[in-house]
N, C-alpha and C positions, 0 to 999 in steps of 0.2 A: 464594176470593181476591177481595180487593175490587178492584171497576172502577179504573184512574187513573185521576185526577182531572185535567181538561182546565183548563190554565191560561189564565187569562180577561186577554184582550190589555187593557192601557190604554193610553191616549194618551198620548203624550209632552208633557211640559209645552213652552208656549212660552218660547223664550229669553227673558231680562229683556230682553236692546239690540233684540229683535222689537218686544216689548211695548210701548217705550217709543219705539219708532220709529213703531208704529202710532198711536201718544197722540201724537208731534209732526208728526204725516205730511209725512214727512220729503222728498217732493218739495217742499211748497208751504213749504219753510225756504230754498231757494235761491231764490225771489224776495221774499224781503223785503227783506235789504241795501239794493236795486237804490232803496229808495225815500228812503231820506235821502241816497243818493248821488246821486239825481236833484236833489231840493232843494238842494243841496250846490252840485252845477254852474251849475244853475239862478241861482247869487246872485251868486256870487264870477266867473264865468266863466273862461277857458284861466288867468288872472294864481296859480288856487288850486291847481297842478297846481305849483307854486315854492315855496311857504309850506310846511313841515315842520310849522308851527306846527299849521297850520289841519287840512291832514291827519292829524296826530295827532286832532283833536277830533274829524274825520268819523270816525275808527277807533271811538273812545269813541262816537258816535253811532249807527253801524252796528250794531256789538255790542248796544246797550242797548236798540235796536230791535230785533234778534233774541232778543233776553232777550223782552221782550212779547212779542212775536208767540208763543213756547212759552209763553210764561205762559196767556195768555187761550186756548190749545189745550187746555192742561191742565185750567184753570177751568171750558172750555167741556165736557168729559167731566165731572166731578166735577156740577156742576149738572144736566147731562142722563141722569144717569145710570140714572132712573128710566123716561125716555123710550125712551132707548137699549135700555132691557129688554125693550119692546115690539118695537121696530123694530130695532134692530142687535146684537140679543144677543149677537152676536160681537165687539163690543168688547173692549177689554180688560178694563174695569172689569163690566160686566153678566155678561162668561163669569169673572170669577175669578179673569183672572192677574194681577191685581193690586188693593190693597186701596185704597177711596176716598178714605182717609183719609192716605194717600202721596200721592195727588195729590192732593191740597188742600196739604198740607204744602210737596209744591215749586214747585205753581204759585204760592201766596203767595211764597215765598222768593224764587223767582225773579224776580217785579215787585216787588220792594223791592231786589235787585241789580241788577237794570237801571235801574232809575230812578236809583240811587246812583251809580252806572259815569259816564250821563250827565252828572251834576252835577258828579263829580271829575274828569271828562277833557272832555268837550264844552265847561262852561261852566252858569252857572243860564240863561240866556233856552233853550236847548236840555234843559235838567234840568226846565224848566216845563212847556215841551210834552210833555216822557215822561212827566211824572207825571198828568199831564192826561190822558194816553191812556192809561196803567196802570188809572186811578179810573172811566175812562169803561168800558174793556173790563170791569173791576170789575162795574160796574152791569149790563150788555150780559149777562153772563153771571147774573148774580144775578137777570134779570127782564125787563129790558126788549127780549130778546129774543125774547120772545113778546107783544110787544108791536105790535099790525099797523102799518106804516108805521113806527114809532118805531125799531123795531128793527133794520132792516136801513139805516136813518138814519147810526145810532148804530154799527155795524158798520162803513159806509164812512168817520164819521168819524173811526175810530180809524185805517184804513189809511191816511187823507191827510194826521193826525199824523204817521208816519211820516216824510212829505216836507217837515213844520214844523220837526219834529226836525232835520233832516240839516242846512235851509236856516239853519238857526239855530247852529251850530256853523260856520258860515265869520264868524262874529264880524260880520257887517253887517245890514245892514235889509233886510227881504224884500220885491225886487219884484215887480210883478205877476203877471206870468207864474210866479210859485211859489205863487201861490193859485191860480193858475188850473190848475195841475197839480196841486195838492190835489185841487181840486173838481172834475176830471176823474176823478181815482182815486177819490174819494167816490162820483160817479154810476154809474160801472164796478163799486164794490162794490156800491151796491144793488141795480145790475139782476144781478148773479151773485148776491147774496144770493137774492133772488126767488125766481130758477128753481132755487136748489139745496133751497128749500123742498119742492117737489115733484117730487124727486128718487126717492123711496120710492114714488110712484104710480104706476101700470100707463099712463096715457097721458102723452107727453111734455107742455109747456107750448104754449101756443096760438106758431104761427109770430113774431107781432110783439116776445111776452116773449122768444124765443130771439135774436132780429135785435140785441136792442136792446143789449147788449155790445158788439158791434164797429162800431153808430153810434156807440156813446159814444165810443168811440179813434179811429174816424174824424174825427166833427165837433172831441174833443179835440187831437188831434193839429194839426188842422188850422186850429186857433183858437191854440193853441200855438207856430206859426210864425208867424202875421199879429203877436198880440201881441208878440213881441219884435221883428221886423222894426219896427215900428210906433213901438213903442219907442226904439233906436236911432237910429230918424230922426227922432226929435222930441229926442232929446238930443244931436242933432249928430254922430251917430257913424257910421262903417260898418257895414251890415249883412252878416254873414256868409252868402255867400249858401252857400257850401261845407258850412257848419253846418245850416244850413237845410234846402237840399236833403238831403242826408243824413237827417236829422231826419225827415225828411216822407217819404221813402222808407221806412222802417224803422215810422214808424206805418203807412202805408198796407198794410204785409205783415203786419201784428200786425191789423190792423184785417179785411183780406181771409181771414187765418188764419180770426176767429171769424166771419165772416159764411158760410165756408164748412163749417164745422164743424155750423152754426145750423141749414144746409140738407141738413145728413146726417142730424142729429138725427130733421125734420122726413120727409125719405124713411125715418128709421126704420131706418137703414143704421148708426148712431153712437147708443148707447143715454145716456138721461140722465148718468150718475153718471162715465163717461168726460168727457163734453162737460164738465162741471163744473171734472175736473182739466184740461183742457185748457183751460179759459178760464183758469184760475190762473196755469197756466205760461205764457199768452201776455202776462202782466206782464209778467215778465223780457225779451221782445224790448221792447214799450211803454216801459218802464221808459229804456230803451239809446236811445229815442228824445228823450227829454228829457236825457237826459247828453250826447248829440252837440249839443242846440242849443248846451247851455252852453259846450260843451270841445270841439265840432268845431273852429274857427276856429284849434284851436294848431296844426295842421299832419295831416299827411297820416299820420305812424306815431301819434301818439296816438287816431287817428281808427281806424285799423287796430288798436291796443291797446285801445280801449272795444269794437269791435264783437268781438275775440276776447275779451275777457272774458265779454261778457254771452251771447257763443254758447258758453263753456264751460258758466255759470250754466245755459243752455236745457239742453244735454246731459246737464247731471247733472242736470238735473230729470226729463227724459226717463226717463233710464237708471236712476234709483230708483224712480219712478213703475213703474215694470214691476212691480215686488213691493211696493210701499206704496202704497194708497189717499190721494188727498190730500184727500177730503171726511168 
């Protein structure tokens, strides 16, 4: 009588909405909005929280900046995907569950709909800067991400796009202080870009690369307030100091968030690839810092309605970060 035959266990495929959830890692999708929103407040101030107009455009803005931001995820899998095989074989693309050739297909698709979305709902002067950050993330993923210095350059400039995008859909001219919250988000990606480079290595980053994140939102933050203070009183205006303060409270918890995290890292208590997601999602508080300077000043429940949004934005980023990776 022949032996039965012992049926030999397989693995169960991964779901598709898994799969494509670990390709958009789907924490670091609830802070991107927060960045043409910021730009947004940033230009127009409280008077843009009345105009239906203008709010429609930020909607078209916000979307067409979450369109890239998935796009250059996707891009950024499909070009690394070689990399990936070495180091993250458990990707999607490296283990199988999904073919390279689909994601190339939608991350293209996707930055030619977002860029379009822009231009019919935002406006061209905000349809210029998405396509500008579509062709740079383009590049960024096609090469110059391995490019030393250049690359992680060229990473933060497409996340302060973002804040060009948004300010550029309230239909006016963008002042200062919306470049200078650019170029805060610019210097906060490179130094996260940096340290998530060696993310994959057995010893963390030397103490001053881990610190240098949350000086960046400190000193930005804090340069952030002078300039528009500064501002207003050289154009005759009041300065909101309600906005303000506010403003500067909310960086200085986003800013003390990452210097604390820096220093767990550093005792070795908080391991790299965590700290990474956690510097991502301490945008989203940052982020609510620059929308209070703009749109504190309209009163006391809107001030209370920004900071519960952007604290629902942290919670769900929290609460899916539990089972998705966001690096």
């Amino acid at each position: 009588m022949p032996a039965p035959t012992q049926a030999i266990a397989t693995p169960a495929p991964t779901p598709g909405l898994v799969v494509w959830g670990r390709l958009l890692r789907l924490p670091n999708l609830f802070m991107v909005p927060g960045d043409p929103v910021a730009g947004f407040a940033l230009t127009g101030g409280p008077a843009l929280l009345t105009d239906a107009a203008a709010l429609l455009r930020l909607g078209g803005a916000a979307a067409g900046v979450l369109g890239l931001y998935m796009s250059g995820l996707l891009l950024n899998d499909f070009f690394d995907r070689e990399e990936d095989a070495r180091e993250r074989p458990a990707r999607p693309i490296p283990s199988g569950a999904v073919r390279p050739a689909t994601v190339l297909v939608v991350g293209l698709a996707l930055l030619a709909a977002a860029v379009g979305l822009v231009f019919a709902v935002a406006g061209r002067p905000a349809g210029g800067f998405a396509a500008a950050v579509g062709l740079t993330a383009l590049a960024y993923n096609m090469g110059l991400k391995r490019t030393p210095v250049v690359g992680p350059v060229v990473m933060g400039l497409c996340r302060g796009g973002g804040v060009l995008v948004g300010a550029s859909a309230s239909g006016s001219s963008l002042p200062g202080v919306v470049w200078l919250a650019a170029g805060v988000l610019v210097c906060y990606i490179v130094a996260v870009t940096l340290t998530a480079a060696d993310e994959t290595q057995a010893e963390p980053p030397p103490p001053g690369q881990l610190l240098l994140p949350g000086v960046f939102l400190l000193a930005g933050g804090t340069a952030g307030c002078c300039w528009l203070g500064w501002a207003l009183t050289a154009a005759g205006l009041a300065v909101p100091a309600q906005a303000i303060a506010a403003g500067m409270l909310v960086f200085v918890i986003a800013a003390g968030e990452a210097l604390v995290a820096a220093r767990r890292v550093t005792a070795r208590l908080l391991p790299v690839p965590p700290f990474i997601g956690r510097l991502i999602r301490i945008m989203i508080t940052f982020q609510a810092g620059w929308v209070l300077l703009g749109w504190g000043a309209a009163g006391f429940w809107p001030v209370v309605l920004i900071l519960a949004g952007f604290a629902l934005l942290r919670l769900g980023a929290e609460g899916v970060g539990r089972r998705f990776y966001g690096s």
